[in-house]
VORO-956539 format. One line per 8 residues: number of its first residue (from 1); their letters; for each residue x, z, y of C-alpha. Coordinates in steps of 0.02 Angstrom, whole numbers, m for minus. Last residue first. Layout:
BEGIN
NUM> A> X,Z,Y | ...
//
This chain:
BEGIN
476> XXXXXXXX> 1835,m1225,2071 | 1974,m1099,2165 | 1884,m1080,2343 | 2029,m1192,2396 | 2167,m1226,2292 | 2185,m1133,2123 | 2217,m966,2135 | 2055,m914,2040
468> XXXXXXXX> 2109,m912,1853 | 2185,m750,1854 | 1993,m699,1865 | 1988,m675,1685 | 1819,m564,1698 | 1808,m413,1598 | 1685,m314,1479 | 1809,m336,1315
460> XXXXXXXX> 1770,m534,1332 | 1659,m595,1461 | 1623,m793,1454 | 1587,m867,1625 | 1745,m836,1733 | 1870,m844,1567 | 1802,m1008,1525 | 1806,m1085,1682
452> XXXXXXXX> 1818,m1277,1631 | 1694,m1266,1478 | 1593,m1132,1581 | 1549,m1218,1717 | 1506,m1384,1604 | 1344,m1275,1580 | 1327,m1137,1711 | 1160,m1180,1776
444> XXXXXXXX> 1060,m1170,1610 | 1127,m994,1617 | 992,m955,1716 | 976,m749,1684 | 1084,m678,1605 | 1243,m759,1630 | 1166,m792,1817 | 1221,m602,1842
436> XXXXXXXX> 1387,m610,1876 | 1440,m448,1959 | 1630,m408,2014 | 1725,m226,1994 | 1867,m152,2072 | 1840,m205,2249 | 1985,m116,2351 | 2106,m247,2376
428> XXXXXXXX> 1978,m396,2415 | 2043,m553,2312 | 1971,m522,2154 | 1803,m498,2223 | 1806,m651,2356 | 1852,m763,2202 | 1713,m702,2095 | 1581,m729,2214
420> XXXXXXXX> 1664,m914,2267 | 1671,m924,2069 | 1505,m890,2056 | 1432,m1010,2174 | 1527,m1139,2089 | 1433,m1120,1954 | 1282,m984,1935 | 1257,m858,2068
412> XXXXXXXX> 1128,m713,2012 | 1141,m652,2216 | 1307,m545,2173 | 1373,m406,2255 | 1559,m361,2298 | 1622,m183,2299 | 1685,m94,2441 | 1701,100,2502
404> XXXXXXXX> 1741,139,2672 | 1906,181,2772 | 1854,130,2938 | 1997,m9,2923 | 1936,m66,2762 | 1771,m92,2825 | 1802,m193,2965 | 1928,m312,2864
396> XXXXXXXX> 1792,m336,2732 | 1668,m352,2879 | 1789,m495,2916 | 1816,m596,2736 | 1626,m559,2693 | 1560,m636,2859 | 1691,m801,2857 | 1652,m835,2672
388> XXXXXXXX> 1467,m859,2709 | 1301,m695,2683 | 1300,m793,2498 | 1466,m739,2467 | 1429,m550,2478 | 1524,m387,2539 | 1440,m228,2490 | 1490,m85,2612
380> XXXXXXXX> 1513,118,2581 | 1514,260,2677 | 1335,249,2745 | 1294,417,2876 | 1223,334,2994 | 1366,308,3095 | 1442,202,2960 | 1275,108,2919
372> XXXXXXXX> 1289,78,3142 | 1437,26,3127 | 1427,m124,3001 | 1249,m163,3083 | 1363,m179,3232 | 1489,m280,3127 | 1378,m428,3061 | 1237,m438,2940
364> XXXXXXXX> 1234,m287,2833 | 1060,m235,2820 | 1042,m301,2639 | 1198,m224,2567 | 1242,m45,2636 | 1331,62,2525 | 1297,232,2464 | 1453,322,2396
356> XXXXXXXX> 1420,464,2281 | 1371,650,2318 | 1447,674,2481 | 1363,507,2504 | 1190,581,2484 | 1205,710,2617 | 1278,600,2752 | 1150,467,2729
348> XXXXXXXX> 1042,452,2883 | 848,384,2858 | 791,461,2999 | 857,310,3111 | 747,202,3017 | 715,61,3157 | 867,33,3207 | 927,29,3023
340> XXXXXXXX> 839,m114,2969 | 864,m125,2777 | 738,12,2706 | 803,147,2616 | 934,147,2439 | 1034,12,2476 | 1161,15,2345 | 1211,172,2238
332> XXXXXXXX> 1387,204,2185 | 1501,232,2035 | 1401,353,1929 | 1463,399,1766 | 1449,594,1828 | 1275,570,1834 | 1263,506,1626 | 1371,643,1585
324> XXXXXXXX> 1253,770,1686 | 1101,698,1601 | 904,765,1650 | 993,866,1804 | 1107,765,1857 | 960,627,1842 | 862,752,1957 | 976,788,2079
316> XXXXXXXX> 998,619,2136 | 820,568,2117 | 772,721,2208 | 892,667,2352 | 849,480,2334 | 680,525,2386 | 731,626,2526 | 823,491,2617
308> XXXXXXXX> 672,388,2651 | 544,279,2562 | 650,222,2420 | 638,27,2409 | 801,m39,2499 | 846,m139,2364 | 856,22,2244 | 1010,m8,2143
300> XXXXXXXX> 1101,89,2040 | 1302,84,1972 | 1347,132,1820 | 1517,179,1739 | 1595,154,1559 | 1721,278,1468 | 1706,343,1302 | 1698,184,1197
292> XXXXXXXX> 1727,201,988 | 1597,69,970 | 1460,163,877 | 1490,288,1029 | 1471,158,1148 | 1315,107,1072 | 1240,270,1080 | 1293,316,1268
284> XXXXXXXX> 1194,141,1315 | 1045,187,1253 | 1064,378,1311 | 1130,321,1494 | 995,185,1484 | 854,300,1456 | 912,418,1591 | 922,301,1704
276> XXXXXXXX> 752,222,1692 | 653,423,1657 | 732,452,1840 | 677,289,1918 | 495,311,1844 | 472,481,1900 | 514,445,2081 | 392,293,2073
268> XXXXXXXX> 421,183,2228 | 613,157,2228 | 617,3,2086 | 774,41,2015 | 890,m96,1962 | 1045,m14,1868 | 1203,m107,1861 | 1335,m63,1700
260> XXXXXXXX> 1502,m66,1695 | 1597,m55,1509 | 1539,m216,1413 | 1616,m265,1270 | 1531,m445,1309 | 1436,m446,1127 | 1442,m266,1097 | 1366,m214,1269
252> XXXXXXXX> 1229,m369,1284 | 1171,m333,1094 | 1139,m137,1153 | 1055,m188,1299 | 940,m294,1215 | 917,m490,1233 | 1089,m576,1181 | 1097,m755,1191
244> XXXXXXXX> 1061,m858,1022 | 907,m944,1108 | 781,m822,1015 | 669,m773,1162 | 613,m670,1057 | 417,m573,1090 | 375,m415,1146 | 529,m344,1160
236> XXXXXXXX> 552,m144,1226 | 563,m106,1026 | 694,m192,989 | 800,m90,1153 | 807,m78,1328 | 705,m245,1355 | 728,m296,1537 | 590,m277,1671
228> XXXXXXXX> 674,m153,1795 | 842,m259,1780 | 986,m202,1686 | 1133,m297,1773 | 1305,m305,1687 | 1469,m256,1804 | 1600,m350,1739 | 1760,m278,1748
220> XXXXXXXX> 1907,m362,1838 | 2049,m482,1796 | 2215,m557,1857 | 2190,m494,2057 | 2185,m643,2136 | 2353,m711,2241 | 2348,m719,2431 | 2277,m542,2444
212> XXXXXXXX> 2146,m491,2581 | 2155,m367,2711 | 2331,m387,2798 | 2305,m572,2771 | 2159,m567,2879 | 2262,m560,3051 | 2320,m404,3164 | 2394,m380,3318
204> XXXXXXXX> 2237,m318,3407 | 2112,m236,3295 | 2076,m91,3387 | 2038,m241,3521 | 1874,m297,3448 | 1807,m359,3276 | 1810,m572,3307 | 1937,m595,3445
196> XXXXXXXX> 2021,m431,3400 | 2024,m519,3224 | 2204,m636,3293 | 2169,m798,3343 | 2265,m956,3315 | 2268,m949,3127 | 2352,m1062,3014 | 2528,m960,3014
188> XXXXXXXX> 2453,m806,3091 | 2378,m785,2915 | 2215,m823,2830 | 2278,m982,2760 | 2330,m901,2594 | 2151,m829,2522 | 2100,m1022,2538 | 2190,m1072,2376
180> XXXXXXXX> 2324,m1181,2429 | 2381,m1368,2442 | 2349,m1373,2633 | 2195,m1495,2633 | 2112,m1400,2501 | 2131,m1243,2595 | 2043,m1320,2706 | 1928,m1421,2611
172> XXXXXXXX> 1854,m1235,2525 | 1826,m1175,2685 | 1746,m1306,2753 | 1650,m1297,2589 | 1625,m1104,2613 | 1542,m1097,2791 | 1411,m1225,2738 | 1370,m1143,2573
164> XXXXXXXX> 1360,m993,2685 | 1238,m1061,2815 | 1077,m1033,2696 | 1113,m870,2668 | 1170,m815,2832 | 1003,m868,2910 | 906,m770,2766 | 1003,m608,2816
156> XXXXXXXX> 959,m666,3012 | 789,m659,2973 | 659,m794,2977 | 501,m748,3064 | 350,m700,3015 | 202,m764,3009 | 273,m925,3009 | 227,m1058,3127
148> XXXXXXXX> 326,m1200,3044 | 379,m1248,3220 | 402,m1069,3280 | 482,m996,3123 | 604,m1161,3140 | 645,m1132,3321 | 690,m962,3298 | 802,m1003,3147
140> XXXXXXXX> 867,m1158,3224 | 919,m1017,3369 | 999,m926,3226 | 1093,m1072,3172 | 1159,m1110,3351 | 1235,m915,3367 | 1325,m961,3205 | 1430,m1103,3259
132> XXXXXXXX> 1560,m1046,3346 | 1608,m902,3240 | 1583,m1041,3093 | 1718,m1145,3155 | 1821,m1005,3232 | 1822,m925,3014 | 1874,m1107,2961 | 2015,m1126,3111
124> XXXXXXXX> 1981,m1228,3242 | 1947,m1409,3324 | 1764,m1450,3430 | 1666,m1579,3344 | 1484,m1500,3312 | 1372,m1603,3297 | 1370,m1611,3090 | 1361,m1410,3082
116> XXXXXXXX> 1205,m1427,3197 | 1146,m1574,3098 | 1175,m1488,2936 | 1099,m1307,3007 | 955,m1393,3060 | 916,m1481,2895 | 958,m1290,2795 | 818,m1218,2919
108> XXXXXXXX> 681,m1345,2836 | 749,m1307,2652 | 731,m1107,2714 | 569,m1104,2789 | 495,m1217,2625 | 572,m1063,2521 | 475,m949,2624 | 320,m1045,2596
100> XXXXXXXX> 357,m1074,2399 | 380,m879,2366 | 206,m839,2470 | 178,m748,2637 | 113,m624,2714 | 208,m470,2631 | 361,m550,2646 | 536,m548,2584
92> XXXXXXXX> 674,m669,2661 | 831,m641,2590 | 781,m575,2434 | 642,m672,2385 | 719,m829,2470 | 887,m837,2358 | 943,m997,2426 | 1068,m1010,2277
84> XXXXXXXX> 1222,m1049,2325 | 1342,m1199,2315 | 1526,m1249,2405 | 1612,m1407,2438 | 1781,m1486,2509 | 1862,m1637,2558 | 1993,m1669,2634 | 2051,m1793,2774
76> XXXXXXXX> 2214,m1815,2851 | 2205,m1872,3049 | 2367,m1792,3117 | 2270,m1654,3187 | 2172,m1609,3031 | 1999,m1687,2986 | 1876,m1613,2881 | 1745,m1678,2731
68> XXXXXXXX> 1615,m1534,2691 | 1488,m1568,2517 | 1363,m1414,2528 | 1259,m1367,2365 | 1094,m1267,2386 | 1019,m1199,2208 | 848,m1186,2208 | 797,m1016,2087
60> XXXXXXXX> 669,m971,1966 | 595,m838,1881 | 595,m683,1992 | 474,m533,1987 | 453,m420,2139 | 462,m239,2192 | 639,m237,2259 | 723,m319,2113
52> XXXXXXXX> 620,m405,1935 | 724,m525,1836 | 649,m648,1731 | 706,m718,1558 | 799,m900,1563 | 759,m934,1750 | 693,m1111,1770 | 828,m1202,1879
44> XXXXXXXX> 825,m1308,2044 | 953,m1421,2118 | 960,m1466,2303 | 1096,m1573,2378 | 1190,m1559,2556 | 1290,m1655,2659 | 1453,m1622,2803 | 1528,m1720,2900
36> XXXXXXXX> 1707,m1761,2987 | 1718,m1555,3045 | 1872,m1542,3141 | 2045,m1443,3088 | 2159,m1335,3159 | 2351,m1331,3062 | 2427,m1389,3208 | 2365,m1265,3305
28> XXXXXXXX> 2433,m1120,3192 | 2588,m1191,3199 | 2586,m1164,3387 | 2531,m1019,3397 | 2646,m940,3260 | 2794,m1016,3358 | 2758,m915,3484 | 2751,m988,3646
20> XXXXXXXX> 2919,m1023,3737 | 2927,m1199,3694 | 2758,m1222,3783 | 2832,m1130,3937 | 2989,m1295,3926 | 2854,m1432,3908 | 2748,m1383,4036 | 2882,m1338,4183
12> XXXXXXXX> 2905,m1539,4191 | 2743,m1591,4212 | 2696,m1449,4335 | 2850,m1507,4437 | 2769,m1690,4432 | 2618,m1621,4486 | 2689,m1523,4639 | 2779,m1670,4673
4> XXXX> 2624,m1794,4680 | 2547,m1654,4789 | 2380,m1580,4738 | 2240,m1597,4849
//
C-alpha cells in the first residue's frame, strides 16, 4: 500500500517533471482532439461518356460524403467533411460477382465504419485517430463478407476506400478548428508522436512536415485520361454526345491546352496496347504541332492487367520501336502486373524501371506492401486520397525517404473529392503532376464546384490553379 507521504511526494514531483517535458509534447496535447460524431450521405451520378480500366466498362458512380464534428481539450467544436466516390469496380473487382453486389458490400461496410468511428472516444492527433481505428474497419470488413456471405471477401484496398472520407473530414475539422489548411498541423507542434511510431525507428526524430509543404504548390499540369473506349478522333465517334464538352482528343488538347496525357491500356492484347500508344502519340503529335507545342509527356496505365513482367518488356520495346519520340515522352507506367505481390513474386521490376519508373498503385495499402514493391524491383509509388489522408500523407513520407518516384492518382473524383486529390498533389514536394478525371467523365458532379473553384475545375494552358488550396482544412 502506498504511503499517504509517498503520494503526497508523488504529487508534488509531478508538476515540476511535467515542466521539464518538451514543450512540443505538451502543445501538441493540447492541440488533441475527440471525435463528437460523425454522418454520412450517398449521392449517385450517371457517367457523362463511359470509361473503360482494367478490363471493365464504367458508367456510374455513388459518391460517399462524411460530415465529422470534433472536440478539442478546452471543449471547442468544429466541424469538418470530406467525399469520395466508393469506386467498387476498382477497389473491389470480381469475377463472381456483379457491380451492384459489391457496391451493396461497400454501403453495408461504410455503416460499420460510422459506428466504429462514432464509438470511438479516445483523444489524438488526426493521423493517431485513424492509426487507431483502422485495425476495427478491417475486422467490419471480415465480418461484413461473412454476414453478406460474399464470395469473396472485401479487400483491404476497398476497406481504405470507404474509410477515407472518414479519415479526411476529421481531418478537414482539424485544421478547421486551428484556422489552417491541414498541411500545417503536421508538425511537432500538434503532433504528439513522431512517424517512428507509425514507419519504424529509421524514422525517429522526424514529423510530416519534413515531407509535405504547408503552403500548395501555385499550379500543376493536368494529366488528361484517354481511356481504352474514348474516341481518338471524328472518325472513332459513332454518335455526338453534343453537350458542348469536348469529345476527341484533339478538341480535349486545344480546349484545356493540354500538355500531360494518361494512357489506359488494357494489358491482355500485346498488339492492341502497342497500336493504342502509338495512335495517340501521332494524334496527339499533330495537334501539338498545329499548336506550336513541342513538349507534352504521357503516362500509361495497365491496372494490373499485363500477365507478367515480360509482357510489358515487349510492350516497352515495341512502342520505342514503332515511335521513339513518342517513348521518350514517357513519364511512368502504373501497375503494370497483378496487385498482390506475395503472390507474384516473379513478377519483379528491376528491368522495366531502368527503362521508366513503374509505380505501384493498387497493391499499395500500407508500408510492407510499400517495401515489398521496393524490393521487388518498383521504384515508384502512387499516393491516393481515396486510400484516407492519413495513408497518402505517411507512405508519402516512406517513399520519399527510400528515394522513389511519386505522383498522385485520381479515382474520377468530382467536388470536394477533387480538391482533397488536388490538395494532397500540390502539397507533396515531388508530385509534379495531378489527375482530374471527373471533368470528363461526370461532370454533372462538379456543378456549383466549379463556380467557387474555378481554377481547380476549369484547365487553362493544361494546368491546375492549385494556389487556391491553402484555405483551412482540406482547402473546400
Amino acid at each position: 500500500m502506498i504511503s499517504r507521504r509517498t503520494l503526497l511526494r508523488h504529487a508534488a514531483i509531478a508538476p515540476a517533471a511535467g515542466l521539464l517535458r518538451p514543450f512540443h509534447i505538451l502543445a501538441a496535447k493540447s492541440n488533441e482532439v475527440r471525435v463528437e460524431e460523425v454522418r454520412f450521405e450517398y449521392a449517385d451520378y450517371q457517367y457523362r461518356t463511359p470509361i473503360k480500366f482494367g478490363g471493365t466498362v464504367v458508367d456510374k458512380c455513388t459518391i460517399l460524403t462524411v460530415h465529422a464534428v470534433i472536440r478539442s481539450e478546452s471543449g471547442k467544436i468544429s466541424r469538418g467533411y470530406s467525399a469520395m466516390p466508393l469506386g467498387n469496380v476498382w477497389s473491389f473487382p470480381s469475377k463472381t460477382m456483379p457491380y451492384e453486389r459489391t457496391l451493396q458490400a461497400m454501403k453495408a461496410l461504410t455503416e460499420r465504419v460510422s459506428r466504429i468511428t462514432n464509438g470511438y472516444k479516445e483523444s489524438g492527433h488526426p493521423i493517431d485517430i485513424n492509426v487507431a481505428l483502422e485495425p476495427e474497419y478491417l475486422k467490419a470488413a471480415a465480418e461484413v463478407s461473412k454476414e453478406l456471405k460474399l464470395t469473396e471477401p472485401v479487400p483491404k484496398l476497398c476497406t481504405l476506400v470507404v474509410a477515407s472520407p472518414f479519415d479526411a473530414a476529421i481531418h478537414d475539422a482539424y485544421g478547421k478548428l486551428h484556422g489552417l489548411n491541414c498541411y500545417s498541423t503536421y508538425s511537432k507542434e500538434f503532433m504528439r508522436h513522431d512517424l517512428s511510431r507509425y514507419l519504424g525507428p529509421e524514422f525517429k526524430g522526424e514529423y510530416l512536415d519534413r515531407y509535405v509543404l504547408k503552403k500548395a504548390k501555385p499550379s500543376l499540369p493536368l494529366y488528361h485520361l484517354v481511356g481504352a473506349v474514348d474516341p481518338l478522333v471524328d472518325a472513332d465517334i459513332k454518335q455526338r454526345i453534343n453537350d458542348g464538352l469536348p469529345e476527341t482528343l484533339p478538341e480535349w488538347i486545344k480546349s484545356d491546352g493540354l500538355t500531360h496525357i494518361k494512357i489506359k491500356l488494357n494489358g491482355e492484347d500485346l498488339k492492341w496496347d502497342v497500336e493504342r500508344v502509338v495512335a495517340v502519340d501521332r494524334v496527339t503529335a499533330q495537334c501539338q504541332k498545329e499548336r506550336g507545342v513541342t513538349k507534352w509527356f504521357y503516362s500509361l496505365d495497365f491496372n494490373e492487367k499485363c500477365p507478367n513482367v515480360q509482357y510489358l518488356l515487349d510492350f516497352v520495346r515495341q512502342v520505342k520501336e514503332r515511335t521513339p519520340a513518342g517513348f521518350e515522352r514517357i513519364q511512368y507506367i502504373e501497375q503494370p502486373t497483378a496487385r498482390d505481390l506475395k503472390k507474384n513474386r516473379a513478377n519483379v521490376m528491376h528491368e522495366a524501371a531502368k527503362l521508366r519508373p513503374v509505380v505501384i498503385d493498387e497493391s499499395l495499402t500500407d508500408q510492407e506492401s510499400l517495401l515489398l514493391a521496393r524490393e521487388m524491383g518498383y521504384s515508384g509509388a502512387a499516393l491516393k486520397a481515396c486510400k484516407g489522408q492519413t495513408q497518402a500523407l505517411l507512405m508519402g513520407a516512406a517513399a520519399q525517404k527510400y528515394k522513389m518516384f511519386l505522383c498522385v492518382q485520381d479515382l474520377t473524383c468530382p467536388g470536394a473529392s477533387l480538391i482533397h486529390s488536388a490538395g494532397l498533389a500540390a502539397h507533396v514536394p515531388q508530385v509534379a503532376a495531378v489527375e482530374a478525371n471527373a471533368r470528363q467523365y461526370v461532370p454533372a458532379a462538379n456543378k456549383g464546384w466549379d463556380e467557387k473553384f474555378p481554377g481547380i475545375f476549369t484547365i487553362r494552358n493544361g494546368v491546375m490553379n492549385t494556389r487556391l488550396l491553402d484555405g483551412p482544412g482540406l482547402g473546400a
